[in-house]
PyMOL commands that place a pseudoatom at each C-alpha (Angstrom):
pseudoatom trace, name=CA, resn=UNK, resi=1, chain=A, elem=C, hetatm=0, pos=[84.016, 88.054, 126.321]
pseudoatom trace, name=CA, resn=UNK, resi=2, chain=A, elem=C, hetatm=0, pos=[83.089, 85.933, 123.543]
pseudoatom trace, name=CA, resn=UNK, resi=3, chain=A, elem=C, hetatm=0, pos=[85.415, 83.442, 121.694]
pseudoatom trace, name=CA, resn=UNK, resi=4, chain=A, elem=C, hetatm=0, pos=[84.651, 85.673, 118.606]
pseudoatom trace, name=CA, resn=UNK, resi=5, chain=A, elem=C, hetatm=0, pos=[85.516, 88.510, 120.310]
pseudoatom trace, name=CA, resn=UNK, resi=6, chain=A, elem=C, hetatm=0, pos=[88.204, 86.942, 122.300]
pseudoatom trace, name=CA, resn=UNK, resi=7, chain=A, elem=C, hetatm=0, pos=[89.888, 85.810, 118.479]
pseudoatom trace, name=CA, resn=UNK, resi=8, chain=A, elem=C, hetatm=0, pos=[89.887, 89.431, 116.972]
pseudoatom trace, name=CA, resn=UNK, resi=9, chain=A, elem=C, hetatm=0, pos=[91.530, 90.730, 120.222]
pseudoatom trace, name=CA, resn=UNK, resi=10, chain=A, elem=C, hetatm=0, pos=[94.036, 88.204, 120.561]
pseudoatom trace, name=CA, resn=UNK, resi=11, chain=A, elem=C, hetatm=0, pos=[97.548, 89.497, 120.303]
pseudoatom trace, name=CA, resn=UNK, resi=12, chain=A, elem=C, hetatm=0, pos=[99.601, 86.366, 120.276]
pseudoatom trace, name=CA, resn=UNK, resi=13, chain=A, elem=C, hetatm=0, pos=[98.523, 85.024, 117.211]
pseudoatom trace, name=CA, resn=UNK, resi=14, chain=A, elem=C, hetatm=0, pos=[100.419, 82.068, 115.539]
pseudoatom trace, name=CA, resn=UNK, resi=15, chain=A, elem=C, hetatm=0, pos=[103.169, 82.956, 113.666]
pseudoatom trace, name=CA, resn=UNK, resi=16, chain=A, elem=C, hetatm=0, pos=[102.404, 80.172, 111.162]
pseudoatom trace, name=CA, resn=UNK, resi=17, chain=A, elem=C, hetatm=0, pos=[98.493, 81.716, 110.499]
pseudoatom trace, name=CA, resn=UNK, resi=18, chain=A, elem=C, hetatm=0, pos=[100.426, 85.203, 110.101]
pseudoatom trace, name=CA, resn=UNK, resi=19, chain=A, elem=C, hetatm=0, pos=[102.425, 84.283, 107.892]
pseudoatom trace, name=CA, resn=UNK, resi=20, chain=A, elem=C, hetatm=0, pos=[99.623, 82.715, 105.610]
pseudoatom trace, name=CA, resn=UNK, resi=21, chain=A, elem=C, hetatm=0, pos=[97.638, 85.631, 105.935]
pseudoatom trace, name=CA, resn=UNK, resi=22, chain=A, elem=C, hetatm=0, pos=[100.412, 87.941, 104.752]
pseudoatom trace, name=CA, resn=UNK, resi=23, chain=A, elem=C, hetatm=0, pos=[100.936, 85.517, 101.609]
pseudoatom trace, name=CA, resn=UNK, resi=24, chain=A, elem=C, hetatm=0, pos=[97.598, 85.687, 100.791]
pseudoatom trace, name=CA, resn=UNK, resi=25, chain=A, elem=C, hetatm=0, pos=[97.526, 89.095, 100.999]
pseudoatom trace, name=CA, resn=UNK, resi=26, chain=A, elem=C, hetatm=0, pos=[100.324, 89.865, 99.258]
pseudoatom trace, name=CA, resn=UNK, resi=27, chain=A, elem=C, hetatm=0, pos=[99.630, 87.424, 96.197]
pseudoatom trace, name=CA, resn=UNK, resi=28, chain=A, elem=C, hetatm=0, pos=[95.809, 89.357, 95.871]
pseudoatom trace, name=CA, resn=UNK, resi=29, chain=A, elem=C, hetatm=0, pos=[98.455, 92.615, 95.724]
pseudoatom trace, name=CA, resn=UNK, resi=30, chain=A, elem=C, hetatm=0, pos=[100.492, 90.770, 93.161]
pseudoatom trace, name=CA, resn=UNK, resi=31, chain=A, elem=C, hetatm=0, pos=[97.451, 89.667, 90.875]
pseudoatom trace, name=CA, resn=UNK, resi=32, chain=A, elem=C, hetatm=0, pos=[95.856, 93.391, 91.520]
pseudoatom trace, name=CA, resn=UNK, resi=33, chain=A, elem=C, hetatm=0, pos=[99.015, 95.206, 90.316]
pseudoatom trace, name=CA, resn=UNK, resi=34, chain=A, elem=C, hetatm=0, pos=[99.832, 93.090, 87.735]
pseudoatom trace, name=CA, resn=UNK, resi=35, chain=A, elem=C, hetatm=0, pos=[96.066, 93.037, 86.266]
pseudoatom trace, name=CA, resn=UNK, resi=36, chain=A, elem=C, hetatm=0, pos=[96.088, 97.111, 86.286]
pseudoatom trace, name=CA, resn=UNK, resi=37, chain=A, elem=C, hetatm=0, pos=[99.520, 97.230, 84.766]
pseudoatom trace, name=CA, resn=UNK, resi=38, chain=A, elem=C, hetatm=0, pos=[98.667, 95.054, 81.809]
pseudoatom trace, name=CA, resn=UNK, resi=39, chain=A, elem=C, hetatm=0, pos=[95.545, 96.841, 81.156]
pseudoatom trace, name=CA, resn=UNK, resi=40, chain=A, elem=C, hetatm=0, pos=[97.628, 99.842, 80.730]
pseudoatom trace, name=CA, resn=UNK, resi=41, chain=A, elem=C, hetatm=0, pos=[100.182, 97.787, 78.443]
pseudoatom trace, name=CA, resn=UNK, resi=42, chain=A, elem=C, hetatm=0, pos=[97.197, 96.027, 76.149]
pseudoatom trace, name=CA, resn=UNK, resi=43, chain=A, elem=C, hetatm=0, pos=[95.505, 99.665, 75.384]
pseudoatom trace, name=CA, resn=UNK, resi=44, chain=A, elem=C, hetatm=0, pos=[98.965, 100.992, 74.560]
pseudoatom trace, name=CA, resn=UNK, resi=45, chain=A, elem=C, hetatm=0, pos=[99.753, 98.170, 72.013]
pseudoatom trace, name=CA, resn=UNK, resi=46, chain=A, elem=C, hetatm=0, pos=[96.017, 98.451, 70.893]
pseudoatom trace, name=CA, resn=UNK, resi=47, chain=A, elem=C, hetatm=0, pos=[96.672, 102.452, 70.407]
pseudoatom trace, name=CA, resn=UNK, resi=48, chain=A, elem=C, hetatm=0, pos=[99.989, 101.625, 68.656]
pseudoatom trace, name=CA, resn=UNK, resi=49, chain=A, elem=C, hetatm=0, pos=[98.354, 99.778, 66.199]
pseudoatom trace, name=CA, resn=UNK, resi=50, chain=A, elem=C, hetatm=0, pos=[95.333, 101.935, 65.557]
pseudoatom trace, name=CA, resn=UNK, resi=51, chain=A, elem=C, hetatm=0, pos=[97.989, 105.182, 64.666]
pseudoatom trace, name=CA, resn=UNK, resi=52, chain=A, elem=C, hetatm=0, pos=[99.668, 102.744, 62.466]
pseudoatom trace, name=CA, resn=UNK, resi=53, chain=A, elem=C, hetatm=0, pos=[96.529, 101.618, 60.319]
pseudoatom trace, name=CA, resn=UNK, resi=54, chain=A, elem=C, hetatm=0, pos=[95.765, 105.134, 60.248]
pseudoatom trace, name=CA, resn=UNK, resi=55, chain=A, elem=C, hetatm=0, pos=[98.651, 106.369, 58.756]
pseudoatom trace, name=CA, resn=UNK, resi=56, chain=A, elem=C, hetatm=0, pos=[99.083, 103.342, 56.073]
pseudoatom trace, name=CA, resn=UNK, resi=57, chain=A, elem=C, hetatm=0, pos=[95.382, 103.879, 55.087]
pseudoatom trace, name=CA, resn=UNK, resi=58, chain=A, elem=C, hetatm=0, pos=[94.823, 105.801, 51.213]
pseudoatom trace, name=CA, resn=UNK, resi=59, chain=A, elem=C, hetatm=0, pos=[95.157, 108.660, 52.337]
pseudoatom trace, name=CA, resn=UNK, resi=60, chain=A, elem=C, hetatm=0, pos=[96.678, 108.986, 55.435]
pseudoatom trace, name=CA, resn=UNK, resi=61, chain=A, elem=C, hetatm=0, pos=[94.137, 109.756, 57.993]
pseudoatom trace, name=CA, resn=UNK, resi=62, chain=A, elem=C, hetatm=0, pos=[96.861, 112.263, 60.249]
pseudoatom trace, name=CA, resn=UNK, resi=63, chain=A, elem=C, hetatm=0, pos=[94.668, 113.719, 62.678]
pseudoatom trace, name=CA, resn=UNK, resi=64, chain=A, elem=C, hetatm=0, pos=[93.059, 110.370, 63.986]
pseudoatom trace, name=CA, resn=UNK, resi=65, chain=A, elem=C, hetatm=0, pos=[96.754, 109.022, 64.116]
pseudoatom trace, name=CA, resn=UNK, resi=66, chain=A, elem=C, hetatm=0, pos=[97.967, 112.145, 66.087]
pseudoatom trace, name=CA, resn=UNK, resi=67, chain=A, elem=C, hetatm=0, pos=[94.838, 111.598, 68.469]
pseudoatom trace, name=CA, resn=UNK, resi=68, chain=A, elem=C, hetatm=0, pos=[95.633, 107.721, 68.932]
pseudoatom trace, name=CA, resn=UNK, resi=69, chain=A, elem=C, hetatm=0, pos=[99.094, 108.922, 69.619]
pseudoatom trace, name=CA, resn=UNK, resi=70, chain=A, elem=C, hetatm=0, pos=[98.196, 111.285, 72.179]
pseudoatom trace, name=CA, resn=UNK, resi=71, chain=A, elem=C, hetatm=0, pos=[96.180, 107.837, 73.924]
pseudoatom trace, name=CA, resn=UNK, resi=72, chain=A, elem=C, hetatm=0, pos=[99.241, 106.068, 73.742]
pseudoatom trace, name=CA, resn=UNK, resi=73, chain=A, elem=C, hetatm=0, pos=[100.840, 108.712, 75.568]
pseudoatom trace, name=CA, resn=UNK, resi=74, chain=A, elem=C, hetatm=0, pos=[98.360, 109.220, 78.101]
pseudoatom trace, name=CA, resn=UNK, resi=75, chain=A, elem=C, hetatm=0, pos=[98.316, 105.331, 78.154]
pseudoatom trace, name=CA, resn=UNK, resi=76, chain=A, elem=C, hetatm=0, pos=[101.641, 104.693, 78.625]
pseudoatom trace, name=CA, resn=UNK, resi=77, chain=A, elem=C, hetatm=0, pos=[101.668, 108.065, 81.688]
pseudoatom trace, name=CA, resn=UNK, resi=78, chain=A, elem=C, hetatm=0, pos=[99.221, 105.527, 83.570]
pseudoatom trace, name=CA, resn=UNK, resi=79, chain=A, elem=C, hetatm=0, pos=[101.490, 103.150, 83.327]
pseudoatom trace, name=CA, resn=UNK, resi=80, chain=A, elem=C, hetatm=0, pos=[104.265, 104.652, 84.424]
pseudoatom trace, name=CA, resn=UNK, resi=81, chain=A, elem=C, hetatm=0, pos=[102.665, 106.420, 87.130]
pseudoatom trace, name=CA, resn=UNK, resi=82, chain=A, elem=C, hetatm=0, pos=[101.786, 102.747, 89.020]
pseudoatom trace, name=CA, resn=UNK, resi=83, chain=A, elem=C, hetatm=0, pos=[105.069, 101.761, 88.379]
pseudoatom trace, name=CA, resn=UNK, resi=84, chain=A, elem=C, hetatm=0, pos=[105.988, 104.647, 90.728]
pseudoatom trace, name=CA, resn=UNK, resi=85, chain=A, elem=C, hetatm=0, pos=[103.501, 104.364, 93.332]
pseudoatom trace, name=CA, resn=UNK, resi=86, chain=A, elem=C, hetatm=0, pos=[103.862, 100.796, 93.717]
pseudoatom trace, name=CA, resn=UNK, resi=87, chain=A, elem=C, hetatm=0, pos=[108.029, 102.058, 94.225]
pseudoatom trace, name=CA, resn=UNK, resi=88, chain=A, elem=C, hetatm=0, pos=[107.188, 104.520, 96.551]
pseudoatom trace, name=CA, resn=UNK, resi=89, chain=A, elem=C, hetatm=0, pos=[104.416, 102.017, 98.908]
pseudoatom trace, name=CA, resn=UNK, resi=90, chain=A, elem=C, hetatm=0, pos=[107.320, 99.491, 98.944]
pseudoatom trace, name=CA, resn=UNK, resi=91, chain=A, elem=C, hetatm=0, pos=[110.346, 101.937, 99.432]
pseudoatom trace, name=CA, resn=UNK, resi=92, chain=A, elem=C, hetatm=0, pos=[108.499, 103.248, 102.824]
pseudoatom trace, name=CA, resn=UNK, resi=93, chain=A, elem=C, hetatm=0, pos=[108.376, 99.757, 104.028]
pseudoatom trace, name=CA, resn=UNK, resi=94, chain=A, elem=C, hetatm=0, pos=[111.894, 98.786, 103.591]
for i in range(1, 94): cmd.bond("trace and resi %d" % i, "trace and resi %d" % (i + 1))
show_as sticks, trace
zoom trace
């Protein structure tokens, strides 16, 4: 058996490279989750301020406000929808 080969079916693996590996891994989770939740949370503010220009404009333009509202909604669904995915990964592990 190779030393390559030997490396990947190693077993007793330090605990000190393990436990690098794992915060590695979980800080590229961290920036992931955090990167797709404030994606969600910049188009929602973005949205929120869209429905309000429309609906201070001379005249009112309604239906593009109720259509940026429904994005918001949609938006802010995403959002929330993460959030509980992310809760339900980490409540299995516990």
């Amino acid at each position: 058996m190779s030393s390559a080969q030997h490396s990947l079916t190693q077993p007793d693996e330090r605990p000190e490279t393990r436990s690098s590996r794992e915060v590695t891994t979980l800080g590229r989770m961290t920036q992931s989750i955090a990167k797709e939740l404030n994606e969600c949370l910049c188009v929602i503010v973005i949205n929120a301020s869209t429905c309000l220009r429309t609906l201070s404009a001379d005249p009112p333009n309604v239906d593009r406000a109720r259509e940026t509202a429904r994005r918001t909604i949609r938006d802010s669904n995403r959002a929330a929808e993460a959030v509980s995915q992310l809760s339900a990964l980490f409540g299995k592990t516990n």
